[in-house]
N, C-alpha and C positions, 0 to 999 in steps of 0.2 A: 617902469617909467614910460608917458605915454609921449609918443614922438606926431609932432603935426601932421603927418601922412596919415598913419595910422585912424587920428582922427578923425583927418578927412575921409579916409575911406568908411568909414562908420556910418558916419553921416550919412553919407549917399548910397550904403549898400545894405547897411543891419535892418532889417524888417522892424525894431521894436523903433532905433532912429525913424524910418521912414515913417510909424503911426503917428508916432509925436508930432510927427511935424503936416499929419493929410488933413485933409477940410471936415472931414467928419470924423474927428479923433475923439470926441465926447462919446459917440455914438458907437463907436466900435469899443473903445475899452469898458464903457458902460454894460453892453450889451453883452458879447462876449464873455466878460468878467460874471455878469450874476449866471447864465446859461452855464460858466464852465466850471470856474475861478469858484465861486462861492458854492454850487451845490456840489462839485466834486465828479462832473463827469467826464470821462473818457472820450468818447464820441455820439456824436447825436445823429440821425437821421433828416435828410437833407427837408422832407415832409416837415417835421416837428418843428426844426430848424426855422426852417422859411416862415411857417405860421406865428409863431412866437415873431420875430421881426416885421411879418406885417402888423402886426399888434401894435409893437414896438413904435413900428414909423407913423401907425393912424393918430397913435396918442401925442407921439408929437407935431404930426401937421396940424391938429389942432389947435396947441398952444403955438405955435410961432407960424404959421400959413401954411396953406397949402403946398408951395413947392420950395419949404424946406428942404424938403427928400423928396425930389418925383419921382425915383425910379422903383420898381420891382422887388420885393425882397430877396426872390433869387437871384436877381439882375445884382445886386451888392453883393450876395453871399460869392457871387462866381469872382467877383468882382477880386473879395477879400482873399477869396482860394488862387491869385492869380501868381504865376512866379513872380513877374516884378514886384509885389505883397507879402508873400507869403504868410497870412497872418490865418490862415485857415490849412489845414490838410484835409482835399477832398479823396473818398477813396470809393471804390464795390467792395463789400466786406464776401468774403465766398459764398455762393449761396442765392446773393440777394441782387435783386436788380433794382435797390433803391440805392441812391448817392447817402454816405455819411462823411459826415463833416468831425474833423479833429483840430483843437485849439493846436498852432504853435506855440513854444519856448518860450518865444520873443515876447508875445503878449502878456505871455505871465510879467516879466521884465517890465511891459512898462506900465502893467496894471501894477505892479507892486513899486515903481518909481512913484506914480501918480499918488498912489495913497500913501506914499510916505509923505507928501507934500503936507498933507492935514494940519492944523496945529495942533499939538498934542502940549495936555496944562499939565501933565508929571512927566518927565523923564529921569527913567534911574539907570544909575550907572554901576550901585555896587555889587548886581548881583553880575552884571558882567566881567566886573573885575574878578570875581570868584571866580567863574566860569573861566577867564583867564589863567587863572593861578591852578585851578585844578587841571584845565587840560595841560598843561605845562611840568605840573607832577606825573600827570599819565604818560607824555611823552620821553620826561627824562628817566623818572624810575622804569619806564616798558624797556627802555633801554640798556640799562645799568644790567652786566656783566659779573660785575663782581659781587658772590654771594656775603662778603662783612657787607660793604651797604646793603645792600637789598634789604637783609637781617635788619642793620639798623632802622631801616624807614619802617619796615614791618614793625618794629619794637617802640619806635615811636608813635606810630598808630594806635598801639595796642594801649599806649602808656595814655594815649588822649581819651581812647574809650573809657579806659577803666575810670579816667578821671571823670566826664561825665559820668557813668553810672554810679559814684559816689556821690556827685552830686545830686541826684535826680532821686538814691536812697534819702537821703538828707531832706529832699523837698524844694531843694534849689533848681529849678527848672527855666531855661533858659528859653524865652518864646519871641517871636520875630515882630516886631512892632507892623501897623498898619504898611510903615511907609516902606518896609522890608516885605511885606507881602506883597505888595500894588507893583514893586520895584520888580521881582519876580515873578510874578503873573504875566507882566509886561514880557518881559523877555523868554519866558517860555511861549507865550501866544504868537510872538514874532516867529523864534526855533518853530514852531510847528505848522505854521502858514507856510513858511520857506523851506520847512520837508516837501508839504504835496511837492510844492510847484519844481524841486528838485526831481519827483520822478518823470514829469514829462519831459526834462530835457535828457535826464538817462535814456528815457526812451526814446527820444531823436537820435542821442547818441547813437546806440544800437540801429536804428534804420541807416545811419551815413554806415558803420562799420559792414554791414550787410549791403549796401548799393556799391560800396567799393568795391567789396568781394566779388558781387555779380560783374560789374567792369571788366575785373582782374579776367573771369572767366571767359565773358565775351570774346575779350581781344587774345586770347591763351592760341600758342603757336606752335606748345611742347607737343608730348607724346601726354597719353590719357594719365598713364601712371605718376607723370607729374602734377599733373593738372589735380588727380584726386589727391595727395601730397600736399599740396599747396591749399586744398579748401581744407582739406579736416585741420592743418595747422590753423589754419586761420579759422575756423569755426571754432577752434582751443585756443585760440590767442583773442577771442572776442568773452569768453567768458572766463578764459584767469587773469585779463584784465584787470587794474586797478579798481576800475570801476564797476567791472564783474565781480570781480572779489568782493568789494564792498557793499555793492549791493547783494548778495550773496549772503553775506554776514549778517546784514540789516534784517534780510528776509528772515530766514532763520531763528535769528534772536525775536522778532516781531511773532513769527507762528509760536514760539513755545508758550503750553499753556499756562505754566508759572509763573512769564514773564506778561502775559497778557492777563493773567489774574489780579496780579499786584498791580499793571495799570489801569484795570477801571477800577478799581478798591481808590485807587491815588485819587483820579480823576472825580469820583464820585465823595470822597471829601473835598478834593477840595472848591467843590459847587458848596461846600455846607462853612467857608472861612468865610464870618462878616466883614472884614478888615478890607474884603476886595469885591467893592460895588459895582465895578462896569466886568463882568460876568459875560464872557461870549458862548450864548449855548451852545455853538457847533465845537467849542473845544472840550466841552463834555463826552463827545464820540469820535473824538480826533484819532483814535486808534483803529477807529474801522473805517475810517476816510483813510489813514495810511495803509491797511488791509486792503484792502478797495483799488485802491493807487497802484497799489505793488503788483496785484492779482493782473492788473490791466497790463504793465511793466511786461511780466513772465509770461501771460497769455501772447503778448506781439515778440517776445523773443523765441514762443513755439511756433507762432504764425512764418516771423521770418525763414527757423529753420524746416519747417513743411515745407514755404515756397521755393526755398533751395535744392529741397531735394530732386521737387519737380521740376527744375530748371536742369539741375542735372541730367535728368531720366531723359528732358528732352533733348540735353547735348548728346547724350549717347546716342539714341535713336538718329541721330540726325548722323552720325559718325556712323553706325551699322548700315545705315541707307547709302552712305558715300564708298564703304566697303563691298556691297553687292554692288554698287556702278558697276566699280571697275572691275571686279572680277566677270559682268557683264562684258563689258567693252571688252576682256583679254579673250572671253571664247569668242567675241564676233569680228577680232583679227586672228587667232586659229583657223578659225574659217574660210577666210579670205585667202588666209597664206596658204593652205591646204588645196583651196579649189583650184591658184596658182600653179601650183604644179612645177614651183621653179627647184630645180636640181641645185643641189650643196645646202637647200636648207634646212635643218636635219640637228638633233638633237638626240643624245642618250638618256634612257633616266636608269636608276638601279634598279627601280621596282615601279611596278602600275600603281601601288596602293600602301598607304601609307601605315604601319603597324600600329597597332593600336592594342593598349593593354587596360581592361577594362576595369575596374576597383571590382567588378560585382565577381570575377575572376580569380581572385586572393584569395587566398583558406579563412574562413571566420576564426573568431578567436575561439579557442579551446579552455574551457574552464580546468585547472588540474583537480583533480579530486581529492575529496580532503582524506586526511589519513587520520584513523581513530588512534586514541591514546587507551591505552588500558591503565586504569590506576585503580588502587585500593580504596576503602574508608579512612578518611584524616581520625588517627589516635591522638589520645589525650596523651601529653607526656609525664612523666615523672619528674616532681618539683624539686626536690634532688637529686641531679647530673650534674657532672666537672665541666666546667664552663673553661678547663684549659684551652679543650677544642679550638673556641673562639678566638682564646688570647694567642695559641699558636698561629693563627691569618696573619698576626699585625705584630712587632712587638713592642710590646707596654712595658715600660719602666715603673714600675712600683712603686721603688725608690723616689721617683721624680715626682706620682701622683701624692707622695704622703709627705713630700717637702711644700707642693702647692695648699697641700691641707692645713699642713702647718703654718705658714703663711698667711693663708683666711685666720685660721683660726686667733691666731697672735693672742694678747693676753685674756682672751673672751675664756669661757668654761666651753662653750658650744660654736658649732656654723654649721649654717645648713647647704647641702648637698647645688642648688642654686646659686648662693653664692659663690661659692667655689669657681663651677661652671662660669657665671658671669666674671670674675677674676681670668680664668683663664677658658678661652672657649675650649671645648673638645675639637683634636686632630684630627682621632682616629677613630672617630663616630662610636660604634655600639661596642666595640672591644674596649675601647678605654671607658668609656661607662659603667660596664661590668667592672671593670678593675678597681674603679670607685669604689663599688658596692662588694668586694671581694678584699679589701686592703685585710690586712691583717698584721696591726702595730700594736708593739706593747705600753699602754699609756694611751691608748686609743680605740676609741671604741665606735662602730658603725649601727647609729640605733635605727630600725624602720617602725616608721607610725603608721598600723593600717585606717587610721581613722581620717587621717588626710591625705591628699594628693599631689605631684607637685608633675610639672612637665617639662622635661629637657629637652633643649633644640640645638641640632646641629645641622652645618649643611655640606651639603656633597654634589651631585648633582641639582638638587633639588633640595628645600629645604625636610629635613626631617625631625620626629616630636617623636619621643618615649614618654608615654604616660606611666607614673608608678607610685607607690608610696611613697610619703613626704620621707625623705633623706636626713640625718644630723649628726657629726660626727662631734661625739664628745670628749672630754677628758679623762680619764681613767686612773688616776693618781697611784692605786692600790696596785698596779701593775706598772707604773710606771719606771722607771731605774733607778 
């Protein structure tokens, strides 16, 4: 709720309020707007700048007189870069001893009020209301805890796909009339204007989060170790941010090459939908204008954090300069006191000199030397051995593995060695496997097929797989009881 202070203070302090309301307001959002706003730049060079506006102002004092504009084009550019304005950031980039100039927030703000002014002969509303309704599912089901919903929403999803692609087998193909495309071109064109202009204000963001910091520093009164405590939190509390985070995310998703494939494949159809005649070409390459944006973004949050560090380097220095003072000042009152010569003042120490223990001093590390193993040739074993060995480790019930067998098998002739397992998992890993493959019932018979394969899994620390011939325990009626 907006409260009448609030607005008053707007009024007479918000940089985008104050354009609205200055004498040359045509002129600055005009101007500004195609230099920044439309071709997508960053900062421009005060040179470039200024030329391009004397242009600017010659074409207009011809149409409306002479002292339309009398003043300078740098005379306005300082003018616009002034704090009570702020509708320009002037800056020295490192390096260079030319002024560049950078749009404000604000401008974007009331270039994008200004032209919403236009009259516009469509407005669609429904693809907004989708847009509603999806982001609304994204936020409730991102939330949803409990895996039966979750399942359901996922099942119903899956129940809609399947039902279009039954349709679309069929030939019944569902396609968005003119007034559904024009509705939605519309508000993607809007969403993607109102991306750029979103990163210039993330990037003001990040300079206020960065000028406080410095602040915080300047005026810092602790000991060094808190001081540096306090910036690295806060240089980690600027980028896990809401809005570090986000933008973060943004980034990321934007670099990947799959995800930048599929958006000019998009982009590049749909320049080819007749149904939507007012076509704006720069949203043809809106993904490299948001490329472009971002790069700009992360270049000036490297820049901030380079300038910081040399800020630091120079706090330090300036701290190590104030610690030789005074150790200065303590030998030239030694001195004093000394040539003095006054009795009782007088002091003990334990030692002239302070011990000192040097790392290069410590024994290096000693590699242990490795110890050889002597072993034999691995032999082949013999394919019949008593596999009691094994069953003596663990003990198997017999009894129990050939009730489970029976079991699977119930009034079937046959089952196989898998599903057993899958009935009941193995315990005792490779010993009750064997015991499987070792049963010995009357009325039942252990058949192995070498012509197929079958592979059992059990786990233990780690999951473990025996591969072996296909398994099938049959009936045996001729031995049965």
């Amino acid at each position: 709720m907006m409260q009448y202070d609030e607005v008053a203070h707007l009024r007479s302090d918000h940089p985008a309020w104050t354009l609205l309301r200055a004498d040359h307001a045509p002129l600055v959002i005009s101007f500004l707007g195609r230099m920044f706003i439309d071709a997508n730049v960053g900062a421009l060079s005060a040179t470039e700048l200024a030329a391009s506006l004397d242009d600017e102002i010659y074409a207009l004092n011809q149409r409306f007189g002479e002292d339309s504009f009398p003043r300078s084009a740098n005379t306005y550019l300082d003018e616009w870069a002034a704090p009570n304005h702020g509708w320009l950031r002037k800056y020295y980039p490192p390096g260079s001893d030319d002024a560049h100039y950078d749009l404000a927030p604000a401008v974007e703000k009331a270039f994008a009020w200004v032209r919403d002014l236009r009259s516009r002969e469509f407005i669609g509303t429904e693809s907004r209301l989708n847009t509603i309704f999806e982001l609304l599912r994204q936020m409730v089901h991102g939330a949803e805890t409990n895996p039966e919903h979750r399942l359901a929403d996922l099942h119903r999803q899956r129940d809609q796909i399947d039902a279009e692609i039954s349709r679309a087998e069929r030939g019944d193909i569902d396609v968005l009339d003119h007034i559904g495309q024009r509705d939605r071109y519309q508000q993607f064109a809007r969403t993607a204007r109102e991306l750029l202009s979103d990163f210039r204000e993330v990037e003001e963001n990040f300079r206020l989060l960065d000028r406080s910091l410095r602040e915080q520093i300047a005026s810092w009164t602790g000991s060094k170790g808190e001081l540096l405590d306090e910036v690295l939190g806060s240089r980690s509390s600027i980028a896990e941010s809401d809005q570090g985070r986000s933008f973060r995310a943004f980034y990321d998703f934007l670099l990947s090459s799959d995800r930048r494939a599929e958006l000019t494949e998009l982009l590049g159809r749909l320049e080819q939908i007749d149904a939507i005649a007012e076509h704006d070409p720069r949203l043809a390459r809106i993904h490299f204008d948001w490329i472009d944006a971002s790069e700009r973004t992360q270049a000036t949050v490297r820049l901030l954090s380079e300038q910081l560090r040399r800020f630091l380097d120079d706090q330090v220095w300036l701290e190590n300069r104030r610690v030789f003072d005074l150790l200065h000042s303590i030998e030239a009152r030694a001195l004093q006191v000394r040539d003095l010569g006054a009795p009782g003042i007088a002091m003990e120490l334990d030692d002239t000199k302070v011990t000192v223990e040097l790392p290069a001093e410590r024994p290096l590390h000693r590699r242990t030397p490795p110890t050889r193993l002597e072993a034999g040739p691995v032999e082949a074993g013999d394919d019949e051995f008593d596999s009691s060995a094994l069953l003596d480790q663990v003990h198997i019930d017999q009894e129990e593995l050939v009730q489970r067998v029976l079991v699977s098998l119930g009034p079937r002739e046959q089952v196989s060695l898998e599903e057993v397992v899958a009935r009941a998992p193995l315990e005792h890993g490779l010993a009750e496997l064997i015991g499987y493959l070792s049963l010995r019932e009357p009325g039942l018979d252990v058949v192995f097929d070498p012509d197929g394969r079958t592979q059992i899994v059990w786990k233990t620390d780690r999951d473990r797989v025996a591969d072996l011939p296909r398994v099938t325990f049959s009936r045996n009626e001729s031995e049965g009881p």
